[in-house]
Biotite code that builds the C-alpha atoms (Angstrom):
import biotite.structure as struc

atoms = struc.array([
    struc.Atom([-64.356, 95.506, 58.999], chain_id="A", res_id=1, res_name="UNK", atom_name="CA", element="C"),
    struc.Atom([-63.418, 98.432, 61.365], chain_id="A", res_id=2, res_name="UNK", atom_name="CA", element="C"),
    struc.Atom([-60.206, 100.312, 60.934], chain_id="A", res_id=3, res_name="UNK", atom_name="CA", element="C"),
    struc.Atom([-58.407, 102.159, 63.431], chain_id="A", res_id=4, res_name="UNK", atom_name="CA", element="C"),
    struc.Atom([-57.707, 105.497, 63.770], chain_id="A", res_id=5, res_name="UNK", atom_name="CA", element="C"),
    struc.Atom([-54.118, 104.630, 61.656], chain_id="A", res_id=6, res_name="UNK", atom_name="CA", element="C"),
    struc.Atom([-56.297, 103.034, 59.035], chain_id="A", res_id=7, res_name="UNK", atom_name="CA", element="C"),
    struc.Atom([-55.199, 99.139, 59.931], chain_id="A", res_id=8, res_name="UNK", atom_name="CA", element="C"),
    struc.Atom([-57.444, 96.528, 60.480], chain_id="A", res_id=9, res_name="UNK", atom_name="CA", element="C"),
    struc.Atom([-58.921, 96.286, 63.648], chain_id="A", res_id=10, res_name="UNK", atom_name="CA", element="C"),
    struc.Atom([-58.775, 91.902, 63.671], chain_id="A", res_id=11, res_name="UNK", atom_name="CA", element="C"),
    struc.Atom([-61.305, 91.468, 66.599], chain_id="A", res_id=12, res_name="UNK", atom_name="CA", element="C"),
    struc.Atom([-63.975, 92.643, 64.031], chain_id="A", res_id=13, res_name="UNK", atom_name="CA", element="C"),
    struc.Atom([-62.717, 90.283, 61.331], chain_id="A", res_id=14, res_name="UNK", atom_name="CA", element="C"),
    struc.Atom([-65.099, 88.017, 60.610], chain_id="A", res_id=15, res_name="UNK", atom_name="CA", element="C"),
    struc.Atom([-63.894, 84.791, 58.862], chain_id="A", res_id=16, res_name="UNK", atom_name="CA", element="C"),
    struc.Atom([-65.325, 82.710, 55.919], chain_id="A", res_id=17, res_name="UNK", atom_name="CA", element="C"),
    struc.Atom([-65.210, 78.937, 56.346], chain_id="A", res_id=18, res_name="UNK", atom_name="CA", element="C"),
    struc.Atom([-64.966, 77.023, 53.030], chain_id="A", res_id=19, res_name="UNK", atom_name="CA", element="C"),
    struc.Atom([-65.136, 73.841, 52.213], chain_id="A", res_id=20, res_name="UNK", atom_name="CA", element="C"),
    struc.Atom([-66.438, 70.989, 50.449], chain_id="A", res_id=21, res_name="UNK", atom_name="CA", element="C"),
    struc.Atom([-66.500, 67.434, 49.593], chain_id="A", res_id=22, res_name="UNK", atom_name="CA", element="C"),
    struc.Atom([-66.656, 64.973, 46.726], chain_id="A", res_id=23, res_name="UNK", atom_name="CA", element="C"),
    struc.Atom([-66.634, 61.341, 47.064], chain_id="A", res_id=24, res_name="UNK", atom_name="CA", element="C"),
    struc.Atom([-63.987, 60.727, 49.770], chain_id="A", res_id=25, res_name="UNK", atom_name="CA", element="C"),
    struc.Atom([-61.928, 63.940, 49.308], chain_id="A", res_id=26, res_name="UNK", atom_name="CA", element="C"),
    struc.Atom([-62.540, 66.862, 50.734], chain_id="A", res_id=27, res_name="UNK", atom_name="CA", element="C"),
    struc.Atom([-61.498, 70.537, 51.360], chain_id="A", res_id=28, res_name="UNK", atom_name="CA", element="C"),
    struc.Atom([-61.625, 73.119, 53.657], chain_id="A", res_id=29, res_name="UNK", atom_name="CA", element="C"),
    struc.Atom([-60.112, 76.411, 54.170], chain_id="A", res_id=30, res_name="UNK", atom_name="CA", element="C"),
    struc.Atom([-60.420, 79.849, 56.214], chain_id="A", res_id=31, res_name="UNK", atom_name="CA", element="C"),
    struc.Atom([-60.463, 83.295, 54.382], chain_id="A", res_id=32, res_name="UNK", atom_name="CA", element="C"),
    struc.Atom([-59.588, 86.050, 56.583], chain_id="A", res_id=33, res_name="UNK", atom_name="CA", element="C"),
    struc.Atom([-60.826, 89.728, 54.785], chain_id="A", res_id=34, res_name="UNK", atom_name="CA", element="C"),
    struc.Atom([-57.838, 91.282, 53.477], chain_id="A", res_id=35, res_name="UNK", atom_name="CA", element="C"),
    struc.Atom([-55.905, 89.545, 55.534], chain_id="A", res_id=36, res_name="UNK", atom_name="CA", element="C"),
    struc.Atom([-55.796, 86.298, 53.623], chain_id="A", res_id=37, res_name="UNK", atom_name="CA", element="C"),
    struc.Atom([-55.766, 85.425, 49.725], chain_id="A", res_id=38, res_name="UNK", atom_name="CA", element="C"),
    struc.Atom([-59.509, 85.699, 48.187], chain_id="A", res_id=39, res_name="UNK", atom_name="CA", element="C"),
    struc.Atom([-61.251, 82.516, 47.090], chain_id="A", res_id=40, res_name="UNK", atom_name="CA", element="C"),
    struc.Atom([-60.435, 83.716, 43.675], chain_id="A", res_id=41, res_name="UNK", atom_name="CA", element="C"),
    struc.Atom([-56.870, 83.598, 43.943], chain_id="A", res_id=42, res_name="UNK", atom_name="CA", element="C"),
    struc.Atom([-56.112, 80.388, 45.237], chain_id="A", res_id=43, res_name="UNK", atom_name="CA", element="C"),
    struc.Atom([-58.437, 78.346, 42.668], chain_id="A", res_id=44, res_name="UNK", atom_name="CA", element="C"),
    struc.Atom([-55.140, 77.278, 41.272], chain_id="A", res_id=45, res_name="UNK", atom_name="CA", element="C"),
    struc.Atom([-53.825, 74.957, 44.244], chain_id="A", res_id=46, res_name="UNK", atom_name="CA", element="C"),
    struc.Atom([-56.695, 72.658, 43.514], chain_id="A", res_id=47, res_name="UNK", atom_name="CA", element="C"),
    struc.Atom([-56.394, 69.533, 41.661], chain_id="A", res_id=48, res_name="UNK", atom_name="CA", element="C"),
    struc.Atom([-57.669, 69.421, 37.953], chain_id="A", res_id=49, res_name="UNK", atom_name="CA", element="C"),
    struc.Atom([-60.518, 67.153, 37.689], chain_id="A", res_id=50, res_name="UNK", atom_name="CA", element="C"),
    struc.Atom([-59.525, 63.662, 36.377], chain_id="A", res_id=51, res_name="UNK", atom_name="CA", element="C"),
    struc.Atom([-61.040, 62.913, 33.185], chain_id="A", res_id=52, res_name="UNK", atom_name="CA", element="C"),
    struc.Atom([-60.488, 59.283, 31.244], chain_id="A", res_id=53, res_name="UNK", atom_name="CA", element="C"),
    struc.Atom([-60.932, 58.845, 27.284], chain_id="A", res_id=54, res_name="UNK", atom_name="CA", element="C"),
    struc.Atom([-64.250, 57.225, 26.642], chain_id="A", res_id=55, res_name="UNK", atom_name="CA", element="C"),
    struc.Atom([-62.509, 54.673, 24.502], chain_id="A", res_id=56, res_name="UNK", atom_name="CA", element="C"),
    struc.Atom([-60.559, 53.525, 27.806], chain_id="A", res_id=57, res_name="UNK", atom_name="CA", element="C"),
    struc.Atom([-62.841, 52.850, 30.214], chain_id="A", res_id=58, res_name="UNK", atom_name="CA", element="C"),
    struc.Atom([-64.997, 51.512, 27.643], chain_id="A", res_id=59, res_name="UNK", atom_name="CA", element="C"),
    struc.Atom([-62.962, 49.093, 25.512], chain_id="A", res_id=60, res_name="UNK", atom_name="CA", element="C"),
    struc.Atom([-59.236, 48.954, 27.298], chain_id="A", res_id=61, res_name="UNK", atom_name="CA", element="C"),
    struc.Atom([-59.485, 49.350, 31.415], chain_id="A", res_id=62, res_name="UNK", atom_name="CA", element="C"),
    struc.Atom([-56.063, 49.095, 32.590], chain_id="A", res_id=63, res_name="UNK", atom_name="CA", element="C"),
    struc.Atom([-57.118, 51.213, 36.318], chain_id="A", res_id=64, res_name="UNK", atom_name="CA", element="C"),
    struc.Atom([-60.056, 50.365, 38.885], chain_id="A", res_id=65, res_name="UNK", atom_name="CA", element="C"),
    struc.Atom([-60.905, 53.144, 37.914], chain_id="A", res_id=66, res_name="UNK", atom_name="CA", element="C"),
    struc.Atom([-61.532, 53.178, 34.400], chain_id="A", res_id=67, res_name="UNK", atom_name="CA", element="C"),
    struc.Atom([-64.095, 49.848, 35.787], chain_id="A", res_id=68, res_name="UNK", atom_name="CA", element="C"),
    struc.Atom([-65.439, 52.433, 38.246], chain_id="A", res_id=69, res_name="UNK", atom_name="CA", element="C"),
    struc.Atom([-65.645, 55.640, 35.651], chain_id="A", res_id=70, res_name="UNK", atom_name="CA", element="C"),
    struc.Atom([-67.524, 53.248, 33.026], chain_id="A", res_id=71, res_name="UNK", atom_name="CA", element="C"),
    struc.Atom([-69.805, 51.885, 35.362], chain_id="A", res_id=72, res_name="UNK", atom_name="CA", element="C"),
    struc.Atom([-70.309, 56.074, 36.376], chain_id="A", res_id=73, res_name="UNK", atom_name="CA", element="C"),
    struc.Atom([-70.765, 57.458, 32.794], chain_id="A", res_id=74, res_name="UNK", atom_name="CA", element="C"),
    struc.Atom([-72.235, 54.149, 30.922], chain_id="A", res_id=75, res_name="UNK", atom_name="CA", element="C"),
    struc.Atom([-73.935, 51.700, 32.953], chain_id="A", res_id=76, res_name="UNK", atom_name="CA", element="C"),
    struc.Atom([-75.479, 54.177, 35.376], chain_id="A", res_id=77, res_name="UNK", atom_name="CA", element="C"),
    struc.Atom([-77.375, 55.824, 32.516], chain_id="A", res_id=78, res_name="UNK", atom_name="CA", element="C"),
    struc.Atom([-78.397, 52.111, 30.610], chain_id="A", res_id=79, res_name="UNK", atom_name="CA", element="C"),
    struc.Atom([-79.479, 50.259, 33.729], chain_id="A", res_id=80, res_name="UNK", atom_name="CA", element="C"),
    struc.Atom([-80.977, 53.164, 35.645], chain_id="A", res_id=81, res_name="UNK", atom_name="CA", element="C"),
    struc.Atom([-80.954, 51.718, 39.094], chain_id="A", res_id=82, res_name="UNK", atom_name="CA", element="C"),
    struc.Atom([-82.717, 53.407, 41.917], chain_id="A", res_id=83, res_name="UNK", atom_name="CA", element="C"),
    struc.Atom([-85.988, 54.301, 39.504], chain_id="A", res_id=84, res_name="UNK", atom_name="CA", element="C"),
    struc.Atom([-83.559, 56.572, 37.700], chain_id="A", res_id=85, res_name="UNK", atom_name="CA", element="C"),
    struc.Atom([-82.078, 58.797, 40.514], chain_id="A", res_id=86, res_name="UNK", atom_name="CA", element="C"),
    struc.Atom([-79.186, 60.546, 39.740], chain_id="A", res_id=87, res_name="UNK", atom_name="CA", element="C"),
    struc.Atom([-75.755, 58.628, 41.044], chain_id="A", res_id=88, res_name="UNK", atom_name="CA", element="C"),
    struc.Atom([-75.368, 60.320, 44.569], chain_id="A", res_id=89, res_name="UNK", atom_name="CA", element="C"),
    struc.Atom([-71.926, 59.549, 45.939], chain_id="A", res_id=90, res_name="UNK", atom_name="CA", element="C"),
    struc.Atom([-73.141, 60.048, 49.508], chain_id="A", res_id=91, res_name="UNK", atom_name="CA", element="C"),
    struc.Atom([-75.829, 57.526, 49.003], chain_id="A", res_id=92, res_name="UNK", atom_name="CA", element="C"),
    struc.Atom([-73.985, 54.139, 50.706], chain_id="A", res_id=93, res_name="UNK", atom_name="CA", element="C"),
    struc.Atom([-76.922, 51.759, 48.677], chain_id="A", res_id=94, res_name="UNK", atom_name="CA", element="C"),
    struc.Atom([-75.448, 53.997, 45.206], chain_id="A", res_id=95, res_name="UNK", atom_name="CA", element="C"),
    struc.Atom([-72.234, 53.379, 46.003], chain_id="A", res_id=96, res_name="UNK", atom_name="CA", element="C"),
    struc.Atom([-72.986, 50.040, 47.235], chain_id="A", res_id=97, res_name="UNK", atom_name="CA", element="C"),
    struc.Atom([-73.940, 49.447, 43.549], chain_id="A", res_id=98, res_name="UNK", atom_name="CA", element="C"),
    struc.Atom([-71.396, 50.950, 42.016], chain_id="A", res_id=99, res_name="UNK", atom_name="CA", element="C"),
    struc.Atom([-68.813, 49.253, 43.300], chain_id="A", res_id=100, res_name="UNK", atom_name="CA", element="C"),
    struc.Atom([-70.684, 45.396, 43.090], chain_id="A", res_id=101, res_name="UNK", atom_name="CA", element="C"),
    struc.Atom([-71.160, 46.405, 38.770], chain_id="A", res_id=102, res_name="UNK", atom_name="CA", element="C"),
    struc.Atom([-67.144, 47.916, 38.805], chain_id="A", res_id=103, res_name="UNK", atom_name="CA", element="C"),
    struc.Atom([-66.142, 44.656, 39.898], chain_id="A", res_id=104, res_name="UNK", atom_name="CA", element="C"),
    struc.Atom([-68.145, 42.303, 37.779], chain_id="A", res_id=105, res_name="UNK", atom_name="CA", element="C"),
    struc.Atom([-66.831, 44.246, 34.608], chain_id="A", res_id=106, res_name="UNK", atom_name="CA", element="C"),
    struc.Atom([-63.304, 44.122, 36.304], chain_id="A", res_id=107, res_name="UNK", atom_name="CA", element="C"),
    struc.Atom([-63.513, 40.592, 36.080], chain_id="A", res_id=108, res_name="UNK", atom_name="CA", element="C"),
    struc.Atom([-64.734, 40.450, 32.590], chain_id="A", res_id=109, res_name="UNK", atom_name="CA", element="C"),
    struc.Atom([-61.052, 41.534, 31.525], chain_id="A", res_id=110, res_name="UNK", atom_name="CA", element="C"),
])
């Protein structure tokens, strides 16, 4: 950052930071202007909380997709290790693929 000879910011030297990031099918993305703008920091609290689901839920009582699509996540994805044991990778279509055929067979179960 240059400042002027008033001690402002001179904004043609301002160079911006690009954030951003995505999980799943959400994403974010936001520019940070030096002392201009609020810090990374200070807006951590306008995202949304992560979604968590009791165990006993998704395992016993799934009333959601979701809870069909957390279980197979958390429970099946660990037993069954598909994929020689990779790690789920949401931006893998064939782990998704398989995700979402196992979600649906234990959807039907109930």
């Amino acid at each position: 950052l240059v400042l002027t000879e008033n001690g402002e910011i001179d904004t043609s030297t301002v160079i911006p930071l690009i954030d951003g990031g995505t999980e799943g099918f959400k994403g974010n993305a936001r520019v940070i202007y030096p002392r201009m703008s609020a810090c990374i920091d200070c807006t951590l609290d306008l995202f949304p909380p992560q979604v968590n689901y009791p165990l006993c839920t998704i395992a016993h009582t799934p009333r959601l997709p979701e809870h069909c699509v957390e279980y197979v996540k958390v429970i099946q994805w660990t037993e069954e290790g598909p994929f020689n044991g990779a790690s789920l990778d949401a931006d893998d279509p064939e782990h998704v693929d398989w995700v979402l055929q196992k979600a649906s067979e234990r959807a039907q179960s109930f």
